[in-house]
Each structure stands twice: as structure tokens, then as C-alpha cells.
C-alpha positions in Angstrom: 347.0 216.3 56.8 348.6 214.4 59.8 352.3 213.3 59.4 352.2 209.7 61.3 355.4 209.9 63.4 356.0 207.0 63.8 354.3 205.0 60.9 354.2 201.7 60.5 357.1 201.5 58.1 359.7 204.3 56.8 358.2 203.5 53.4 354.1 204.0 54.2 355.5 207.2 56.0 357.2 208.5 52.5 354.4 207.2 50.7 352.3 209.5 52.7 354.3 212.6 52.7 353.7 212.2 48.9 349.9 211.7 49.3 349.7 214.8 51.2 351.4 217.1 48.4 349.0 215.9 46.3 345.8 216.8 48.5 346.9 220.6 48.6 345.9 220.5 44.8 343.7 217.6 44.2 342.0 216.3 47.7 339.8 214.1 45.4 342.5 212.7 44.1 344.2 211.9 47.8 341.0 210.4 48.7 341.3 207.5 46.3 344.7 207.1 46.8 344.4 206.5 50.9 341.4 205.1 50.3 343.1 202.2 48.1 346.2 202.0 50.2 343.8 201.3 53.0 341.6 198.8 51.8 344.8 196.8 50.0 346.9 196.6 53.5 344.0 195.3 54.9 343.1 192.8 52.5 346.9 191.7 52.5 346.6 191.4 56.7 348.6 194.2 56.9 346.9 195.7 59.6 348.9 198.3 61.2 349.7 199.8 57.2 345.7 199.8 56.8 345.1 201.6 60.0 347.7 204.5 59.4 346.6 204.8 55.4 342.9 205.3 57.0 344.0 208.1 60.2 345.8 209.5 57.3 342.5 209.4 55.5 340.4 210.4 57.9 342.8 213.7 58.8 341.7 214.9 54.6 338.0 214.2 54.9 337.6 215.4 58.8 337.9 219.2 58.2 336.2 218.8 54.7 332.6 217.5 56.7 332.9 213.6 55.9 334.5 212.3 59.1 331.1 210.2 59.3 331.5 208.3 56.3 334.4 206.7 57.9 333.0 205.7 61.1 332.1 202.0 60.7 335.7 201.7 59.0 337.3 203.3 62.1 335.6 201.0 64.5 336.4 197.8 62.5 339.8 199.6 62.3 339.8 199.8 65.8 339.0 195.7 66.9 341.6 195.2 64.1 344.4 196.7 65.9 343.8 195.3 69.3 342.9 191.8 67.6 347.0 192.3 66.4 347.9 193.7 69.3 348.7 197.4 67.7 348.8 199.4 70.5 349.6 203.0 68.5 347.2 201.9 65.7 344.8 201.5 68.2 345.3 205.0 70.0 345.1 206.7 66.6 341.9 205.6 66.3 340.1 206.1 69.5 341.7 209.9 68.6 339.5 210.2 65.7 336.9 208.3 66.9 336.6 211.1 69.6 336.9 214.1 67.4 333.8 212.4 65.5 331.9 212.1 68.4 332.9 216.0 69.5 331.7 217.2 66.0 328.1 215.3 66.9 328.5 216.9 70.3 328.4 213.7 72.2 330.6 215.0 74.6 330.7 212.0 77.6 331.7 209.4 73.8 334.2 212.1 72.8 335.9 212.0 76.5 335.7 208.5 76.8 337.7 207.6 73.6 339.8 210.3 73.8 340.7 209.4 77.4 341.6 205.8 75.8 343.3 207.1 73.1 345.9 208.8 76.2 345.8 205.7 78.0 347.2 203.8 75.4 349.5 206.4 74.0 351.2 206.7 77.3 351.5 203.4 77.6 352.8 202.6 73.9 355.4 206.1 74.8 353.4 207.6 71.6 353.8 211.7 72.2 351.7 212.4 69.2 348.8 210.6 69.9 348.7 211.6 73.6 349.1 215.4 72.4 346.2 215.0 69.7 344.2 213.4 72.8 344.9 216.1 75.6 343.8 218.8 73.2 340.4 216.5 72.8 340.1 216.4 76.1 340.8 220.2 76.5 337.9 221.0 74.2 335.5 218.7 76.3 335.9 221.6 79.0 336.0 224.1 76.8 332.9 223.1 75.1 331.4 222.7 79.1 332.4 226.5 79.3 335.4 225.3 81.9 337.8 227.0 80.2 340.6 227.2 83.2 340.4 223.6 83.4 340.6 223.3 79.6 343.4 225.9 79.4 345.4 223.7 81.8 344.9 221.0 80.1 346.1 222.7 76.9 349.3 223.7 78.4 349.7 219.9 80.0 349.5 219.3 76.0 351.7 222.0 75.6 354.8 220.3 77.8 354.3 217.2 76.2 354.7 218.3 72.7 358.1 220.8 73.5 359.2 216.8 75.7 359.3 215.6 72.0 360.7 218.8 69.7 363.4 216.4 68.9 361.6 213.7 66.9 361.0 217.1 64.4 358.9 220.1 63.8 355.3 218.6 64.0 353.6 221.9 62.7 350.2 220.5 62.6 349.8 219.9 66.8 351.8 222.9 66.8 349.1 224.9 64.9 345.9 223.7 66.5 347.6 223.3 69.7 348.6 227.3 69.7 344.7 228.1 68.6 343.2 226.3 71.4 345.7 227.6 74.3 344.4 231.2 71.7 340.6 230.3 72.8 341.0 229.6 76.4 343.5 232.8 76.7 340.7 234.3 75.1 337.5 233.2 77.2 339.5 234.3 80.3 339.7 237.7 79.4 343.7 237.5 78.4 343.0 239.0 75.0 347.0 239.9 74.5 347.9 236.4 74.9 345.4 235.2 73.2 346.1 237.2 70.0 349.9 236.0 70.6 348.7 232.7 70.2 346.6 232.9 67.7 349.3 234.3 65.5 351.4 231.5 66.4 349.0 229.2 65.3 348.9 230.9 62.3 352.8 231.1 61.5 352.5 226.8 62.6 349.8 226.6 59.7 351.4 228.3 57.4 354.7 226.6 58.0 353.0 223.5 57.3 350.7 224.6 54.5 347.7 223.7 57.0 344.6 225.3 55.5 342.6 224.9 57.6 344.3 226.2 60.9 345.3 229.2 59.2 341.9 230.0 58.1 340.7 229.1 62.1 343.3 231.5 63.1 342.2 234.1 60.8 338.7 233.7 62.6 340.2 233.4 65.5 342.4 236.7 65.0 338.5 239.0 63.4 337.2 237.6 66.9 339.9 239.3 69.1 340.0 242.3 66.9 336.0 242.5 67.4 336.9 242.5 71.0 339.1 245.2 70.6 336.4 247.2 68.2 339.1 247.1 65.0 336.1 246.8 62.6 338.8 246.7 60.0 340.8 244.2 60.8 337.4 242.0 62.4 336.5 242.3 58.5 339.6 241.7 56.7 341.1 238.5 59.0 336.7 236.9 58.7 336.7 237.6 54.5 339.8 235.4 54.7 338.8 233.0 56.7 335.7 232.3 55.0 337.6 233.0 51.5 339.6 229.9 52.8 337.1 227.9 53.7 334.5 228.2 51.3 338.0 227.4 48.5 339.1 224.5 50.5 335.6 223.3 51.6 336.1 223.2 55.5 332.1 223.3 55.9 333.0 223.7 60.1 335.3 226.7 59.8 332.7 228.2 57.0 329.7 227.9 59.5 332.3 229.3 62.8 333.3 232.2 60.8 329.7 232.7 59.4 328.3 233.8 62.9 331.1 236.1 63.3 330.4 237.4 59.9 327.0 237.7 61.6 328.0 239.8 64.3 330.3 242.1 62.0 327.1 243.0 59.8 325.2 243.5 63.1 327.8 246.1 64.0 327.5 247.6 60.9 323.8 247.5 61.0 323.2 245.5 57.8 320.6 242.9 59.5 319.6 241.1 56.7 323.3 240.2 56.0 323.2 239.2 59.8 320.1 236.8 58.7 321.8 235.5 55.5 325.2 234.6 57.4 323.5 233.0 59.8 320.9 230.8 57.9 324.1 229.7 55.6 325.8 228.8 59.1 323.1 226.9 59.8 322.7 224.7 56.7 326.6 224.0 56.7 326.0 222.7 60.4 323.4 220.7 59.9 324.7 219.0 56.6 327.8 217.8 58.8 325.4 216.8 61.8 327.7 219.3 64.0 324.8 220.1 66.4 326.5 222.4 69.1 327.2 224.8 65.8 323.6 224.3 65.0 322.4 224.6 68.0 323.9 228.6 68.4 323.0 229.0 64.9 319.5 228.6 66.1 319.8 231.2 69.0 321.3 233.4 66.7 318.3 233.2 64.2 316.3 233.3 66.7 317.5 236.1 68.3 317.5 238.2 64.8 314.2 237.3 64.0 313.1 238.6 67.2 314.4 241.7 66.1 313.4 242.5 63.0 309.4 241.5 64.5 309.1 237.9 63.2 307.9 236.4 66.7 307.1 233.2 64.7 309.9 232.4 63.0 311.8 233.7 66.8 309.5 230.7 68.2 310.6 227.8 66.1 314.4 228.3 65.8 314.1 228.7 69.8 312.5 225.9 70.3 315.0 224.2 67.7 317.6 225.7 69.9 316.6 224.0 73.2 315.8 220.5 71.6 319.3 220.4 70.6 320.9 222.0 74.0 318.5 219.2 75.6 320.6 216.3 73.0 323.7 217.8 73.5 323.3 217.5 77.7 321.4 213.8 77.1 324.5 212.9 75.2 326.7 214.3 78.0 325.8 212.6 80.4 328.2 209.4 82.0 327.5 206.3 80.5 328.0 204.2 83.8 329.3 205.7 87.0 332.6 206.9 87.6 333.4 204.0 90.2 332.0 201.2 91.1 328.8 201.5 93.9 330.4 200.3 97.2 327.8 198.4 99.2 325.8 200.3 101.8 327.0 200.0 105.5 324.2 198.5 107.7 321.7 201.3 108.8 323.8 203.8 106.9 324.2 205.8 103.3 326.5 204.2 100.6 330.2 204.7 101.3 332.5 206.5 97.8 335.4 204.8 97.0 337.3 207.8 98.1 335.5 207.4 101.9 336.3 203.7 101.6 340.5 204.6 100.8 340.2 207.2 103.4 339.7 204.2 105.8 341.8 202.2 104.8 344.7 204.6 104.9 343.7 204.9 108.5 344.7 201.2 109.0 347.8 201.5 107.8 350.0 201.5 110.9 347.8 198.6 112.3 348.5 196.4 109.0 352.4 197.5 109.1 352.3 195.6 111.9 350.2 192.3 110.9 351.8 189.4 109.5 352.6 190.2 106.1 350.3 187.7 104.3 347.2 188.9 106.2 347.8 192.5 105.9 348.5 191.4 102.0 344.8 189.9 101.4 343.5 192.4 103.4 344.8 194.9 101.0 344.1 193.1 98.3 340.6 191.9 99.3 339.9 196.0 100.2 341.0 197.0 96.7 339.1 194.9 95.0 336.4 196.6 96.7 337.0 200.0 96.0 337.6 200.0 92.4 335.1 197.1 91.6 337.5 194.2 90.7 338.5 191.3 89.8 341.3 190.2 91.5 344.4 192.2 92.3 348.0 190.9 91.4 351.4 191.5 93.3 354.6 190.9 91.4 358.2 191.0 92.6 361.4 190.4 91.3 362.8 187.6 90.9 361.6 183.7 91.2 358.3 182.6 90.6 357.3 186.8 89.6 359.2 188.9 86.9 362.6 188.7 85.4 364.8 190.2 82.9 365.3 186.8 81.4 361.6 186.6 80.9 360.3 190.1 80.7 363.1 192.4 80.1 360.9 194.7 78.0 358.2 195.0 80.3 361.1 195.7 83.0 362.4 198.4 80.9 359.1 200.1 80.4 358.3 199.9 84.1 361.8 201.5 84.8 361.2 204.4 82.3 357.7 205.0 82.6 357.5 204.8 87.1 354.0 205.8 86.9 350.8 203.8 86.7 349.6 202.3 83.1 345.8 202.1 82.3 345.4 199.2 80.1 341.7 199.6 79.0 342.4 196.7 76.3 344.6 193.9 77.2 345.8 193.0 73.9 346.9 196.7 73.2 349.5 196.0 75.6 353.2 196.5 74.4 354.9 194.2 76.4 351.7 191.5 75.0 353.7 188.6 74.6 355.8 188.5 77.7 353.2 189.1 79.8 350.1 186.7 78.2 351.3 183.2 80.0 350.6 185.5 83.3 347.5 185.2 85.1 345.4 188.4 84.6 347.0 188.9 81.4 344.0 188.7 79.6 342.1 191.5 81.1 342.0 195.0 81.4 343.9 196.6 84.7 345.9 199.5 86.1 349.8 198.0 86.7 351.5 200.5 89.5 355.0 200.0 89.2 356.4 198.9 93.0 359.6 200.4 95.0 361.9 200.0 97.3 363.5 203.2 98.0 364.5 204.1 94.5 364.8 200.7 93.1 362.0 198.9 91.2 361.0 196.0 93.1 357.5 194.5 91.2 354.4 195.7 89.9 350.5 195.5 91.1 348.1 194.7 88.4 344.1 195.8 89.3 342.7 193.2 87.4 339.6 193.8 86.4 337.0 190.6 85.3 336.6 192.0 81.5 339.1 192.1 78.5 338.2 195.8 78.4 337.4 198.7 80.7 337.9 202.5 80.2 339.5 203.5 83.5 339.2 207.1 84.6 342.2 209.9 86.1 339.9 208.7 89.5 341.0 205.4 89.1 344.3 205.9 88.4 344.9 208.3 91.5 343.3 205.6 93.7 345.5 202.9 92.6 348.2 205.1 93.3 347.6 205.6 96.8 346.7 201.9 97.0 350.4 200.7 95.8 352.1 203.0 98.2 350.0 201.4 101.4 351.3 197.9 99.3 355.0 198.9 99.5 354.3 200.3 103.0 353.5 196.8 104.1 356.5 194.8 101.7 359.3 196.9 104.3 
């Protein structure tokens, strides 16, 4: 299980330490108690208690196949914590929200929630939910077969987590962070290092009595010796990682190490093994509706039937096959586009938000020189256009914008922070209550922090005209380059 740091209280965070020494021996047992915890915080309004008793919940049943059963609870979890303005409540469950919508392979749901989940961790200064949500989005490229891009990623997730070694040894991210840096090592062709980290993940799990990272780095560990052609070790580390998942009843790890098993008995020539691994890698799949696993279970039936002359059979898990590749890239897909469509110019193709910024930069020496309030709703009339807003906000120092009499917090975290925050909910915000007699308060933006020199001077909100909006890394960079033609013009 997943040790909250922070949780809501010193005493839910014992309380769950003691949970999670239970679940080693009784998981059942666990289950009712989180499951009860839950449901009584919530009942007493105590929502930020109810949401970390559920995450807590939800890290038991995950790797055990019944992430689903918690869905609807996670999404009324979820309008919950922004409702009471629980901004780390609220991260922790767009992270499992996304690792349910992974499982299902609905990649473009899993990247959106998981890109929220960062969002608000960085902007709450939560390392632990922004770790668990760089991995996520890590295994969005990995499971895209960009594994360079995910590997960086992974090691961005890597920094983070060492950043925060002093708030304790967090052996869980440690373990499944080590595997997953292990897999992209591995898919580049780095097998050394990837066997280095796969054993490091392993020491992490057993450190933390993590079963089921040390039984995905034993699979992990019988893929790399396959690689090397150690048929002995291949056997012994995939016997123990499907010893440990079959005992544990990790249905995910028991289907992954089934199609190695697969291979192993297909190296040994024992083909009807090959079939029987694979057909019980199949039904664990599609009990937990993990269709990218069930989806190369069918290729790997397929294939094997082909083989051994059933043509047939061949057909139908092929077909199988491509109606779930088919989902899987339906699912993918971007659920609105990246940016909002500029208008077309007259006579002409559509310009991108990136052609449109590009202009704009090249007016920056001619609105230097205009009188500061035109070139100001120029830029602000420009911005709006580009990223499809609202309104956009300038605030200075001092009378009539922000002060440390009135906003001291929200100084502080502009001061520390000095990089943009995405705000894709407005009530998730931590500095909520200074900022919500403001105008654009109650919506979603991007606030750039402002400088002169090395001194803060304001902050530009990109107000957008909903209470929501997931922003993308695009977004973000633009409305960086925005603020600095901003301060350009404030000299």
C-alpha cells in the first residue's frame, strides 16, 4: 500500500500505517477497514480524511484487479475535494483515476488526469503525487512505444523524488519508479542498466514488503535473462513471479508473467504449455478489462495456433486482436484539440497558436515603444486569442493589485514556486480564500509569476471563461513566452 505523506492528519496517517500491516496478512480484512474509515469521514463531512482512507483503499484493491469497483466513488471523491477546496485530495485522485483509465487502455483519459493530477500537485508543492503522476505519464509513451521520451520522463520523476529524500524513504515510488526507468533501459537496448534497475526495484520492494513490485521485478529480471539466453535464471526469477502473484492475487502481474512463461515453454519447445500460459493470460486480462494485455494475448494465441495448423482458431483471436488495437487507438485519440482553432486569415489557411506567438514576438520592439496601456490591451487582446480565452489579468504589487497584507500566502508561493501554475480547477487552488474576492478567481487559468530583474513584481492570470480546463505542457510554454513580452513592455 501507499504511505500518504502528507495525510490529512498525523492520526489518519498512523491509523493507516496500521491498516497496511494488516493487509500483508489479511487484505480482506484491510478492505473493510478502509472501506469503513471511508465512508464514516465522509458521512461526518470530513472530506479530506474520506479521500485519503479511499487512495489508501484503492492502492490494496488496484494491483488485486478491482480498481473498477471504485470508480464512481473516486469521481464523487474527486468533486468532493474541489467542492472543499482540497487541492492534494484532489491530485490523489486524478492519480488513480488515471491509472484506471491506463489499465482500460484509454490512453488520451489516462494522460489527461494524470496531467491534472501534476498540475495540481505542483501547485499544492505535493512531491508524491507529482512523482506517482510523471511515472503515469511516462507509461503513456511507453505504452505508444516512445520509450526515449518515456525514459526521460522517468528520470524527470527520478529528480523529483531524490528533491524530496528528506521527507523519508518512500520505498514504494522508489520501487516502481526503479522498474519503469528498468523497462525503458530495457526497450533501448541498455540491458546492463536495465538489469541494475530492475534489481533496485526489487531491493525498494522488498524494503517495503511491496509484493507486488518485487514479483514485477522478478518478471522483469526472467525478461532480461531471456535476453541474455540464461534459460535458468529466465525460469527461476518467472516461477517466482507468478508464484507471487498467483499467492497475492495480482491478476495483472499473473497475466505479464504468463506470456513470458509463454515464451520460456516456446524456447523449450513445450507448445502446448505455450497455449496454456497464454489462454490463462488471457482470461486474467479480460476479467480485469485490461485490454492492451488482452489484446497481445490474442496475437500470441493467434500466432500459436498458426503453428500448431489451427488456421481457425489463428483467424478469430486475430481478428480479436485488431478489434481491440482498433479500441485501444479510438480511445487514444484527443478528446478536443490541443489549442484553441485560431480564425482563418482572409484568402489564407488557419494560423497555429505557435504561428500566431511567432508574430507577435516580432512586434515586440514596436510595442516597447507604444504607450504602455495600448501595447497592454494589445497583448492582452492577442493572448486571449492564442490560447482561447477569457480574459487575461495583470497584477502588480502594491495598491489596488496584490499585497502581503492581503495575500501573503499567495506571495510566498509565487516567490518559491517562480514558474507558471496550471490551475485546471479553481477551487483546488491553495491560496483559494485570498484570492476568491478577485476577479477571475472563479475560473480556471495559468498565473505566470511577473519580474523585474530578480524581484517579483505581479502575476498574469490567463483566465479562461470555465471553472475548469485541463491545460497542456503547450499551454503552459506559450504563456511563458507571453509574460516575458508582458514584462518586456512594464520596463
Amino acid at each position: 500500500m501507499f504511505t500518504l505523506q502528507p495525510a490529512a492528519s498525523e492520526a489518519l496517517a498512523e491509523l493507516l500505517g496500521r491498516i497496511a500491516r494488516v493487509a500483508h496478512r489479511h487484505p480482506a480484512l484491510a478492505d473493510q477497514l478502509l472501506e469503513a474509515l471511508s465512508r464514516n469521514a465522509f458521512a461526518a463531512g470530513d472530506t479530506a480524511v474520506g479521500v485519503d482512507a479511499l487512495y489508501a483503499r484503492f492502492g490494496l484493491l488496484e494491483p488485486r484487479g478491482r480498481a473498477l469497483e471504485l470508480l464512481p466513488a473516486l469521481e464523487q471523491a474527486g468533486a468532493l475535494a474541489a467542492a472543499g477546496h482540497f487541492p492534494v485530495q484532489a491530485a490523489r485522485v486524478c492519480e488513480a483515476l488515471g491509472r484506471i483509465a491506463y489499465q482500460q487502455g484509454e490512453y488520451q483519459l489516462a494522460s489527461e488526469q494524470w496531467s491534472r493530477a501534476l498540475d495540481l500537485a505542483e501547485v499544492s508543492g505535493h512531491c508524491q503525487a507529482g512523482v506517482a503522476a510523471r511515472i503515469g505519464l511516462g507509461q503513456i509513451h511507453y505504452a505508444q512505444a516512445d520509450w526515449a521520451r518515456g525514459l526521460r520522463q522517468m528520470r524527470d520523476a527520478g529528480e523529483q523524488l531524490a528533491r524530496s529524500s528528506g521527507e523519508g524513504d518512500d520505498s514504494y515510488l522508489a520501487a516502481k519508479l526503479a522498474l519503469n526507468i528498468g523497462v525503458g533501459s530495457f526497450e533501448t537496448g541498455d540491458l546492463p542498466a536495465a538489469e541494475r534497475h530492475f534489481s533496485h526495484g526489487l531491493a525498494a520492494a522488498r524494503r517495503g514488503a511491496h509484493h507486488v513490485f518485487e514479483a514485477e521485478a522478478h518478471w522483469h529480471l526472467a525478461r532480461a535473462a531471456l535476453a541474455r539466453q540464461r534459460m535458468d535464471w529466465a525460469v527461476a526469477d518467472c516461477r517466482l513471479a507468478l508464484d507471487i502473484a498467483a499467492r497475492q492475487g495480482y491478476p495483472w502481474l499473473e497475466a505479464a508473467a504468463s506470456r513470458t512463461w509463454t515464451e520460456i515453454a516456446l524456447a523449450r519447445g513445450d507448445n502446448a504449455g505455450a497455449v496454456r500460459s497464454t489462454r490463462h493470460g488471457l482470461a486474467l486480462a479480460q476479467r480485469i478489462q485490461a485490454r492492451a494485455q488482452a489484446r497481445q494475448a490474442h496475437l500470441q494465441l493467434a500466432e500459436l495456433l498458426q503453428a500448431e495448423g489451427d488456421a481457425a482458431g489463428a483467424l478469430d483471436h486475430l481478428w480479436q486482436h485488431l478489434a481491440l488495437q482498433s479500441e485501444i487507438e479510438r480511445l487514444s485519440l484527443p478528446a478536443r484539440a490541443t489549442l484553441a482553432a485560431p480564425p482563418a486569415e482572409e484568402g489564407g489557411a488557419p494560423l497555429t497558436p505557435e504561428e500566431l506567438l511567432l508574430h507577435l514576438c516580432g512586434q515586440r520592439q514596436r510595442l516597447a515603444a507604444a504607450p504602455p496601456p495600448e501595447a497592454l490591451a494589445e497583448l492582452k487582446a492577442a493572448s486571449s486569442r492564442i490560447l482561447g480565452l477569457a480574459s487575461v489579468i495583470r497584477w502588480q504589487l502594491g495598491s489596488g493589485g496584490l499585497s502581503a497584507a492581503n495575500q501573503p500566502r499567495y506571495l510566498d508561493l509565487l516567490n518559491r514556486h517562480g514558474a507558471p501554475l496550471a490551475l485546471p480547477d479553481s477551487a483546488l487552488h491553495p491560496c483559494h480564500a485570498e484570492l476568491a474576492s478577485l476577479p477571475g478567481a472563479a475560473e480556471a487559468r495559468i498565473e505566470v509569476p511577473l519580474y523585474d530583474g530578480a524581484r517579483l513584481a505581479g502575476a498574469l492570470w490567463f483566465v479562461d471563461a470555465r471553472a475548469t480546463r485541463a491545460w497542456t505542457r503547450q499551454e503552459l510554454l506559450i504563456a511563458s513566452e507571453l509574460a516575458l513580452l508582458f514584462e518586456a513592455i512594464s520596463r
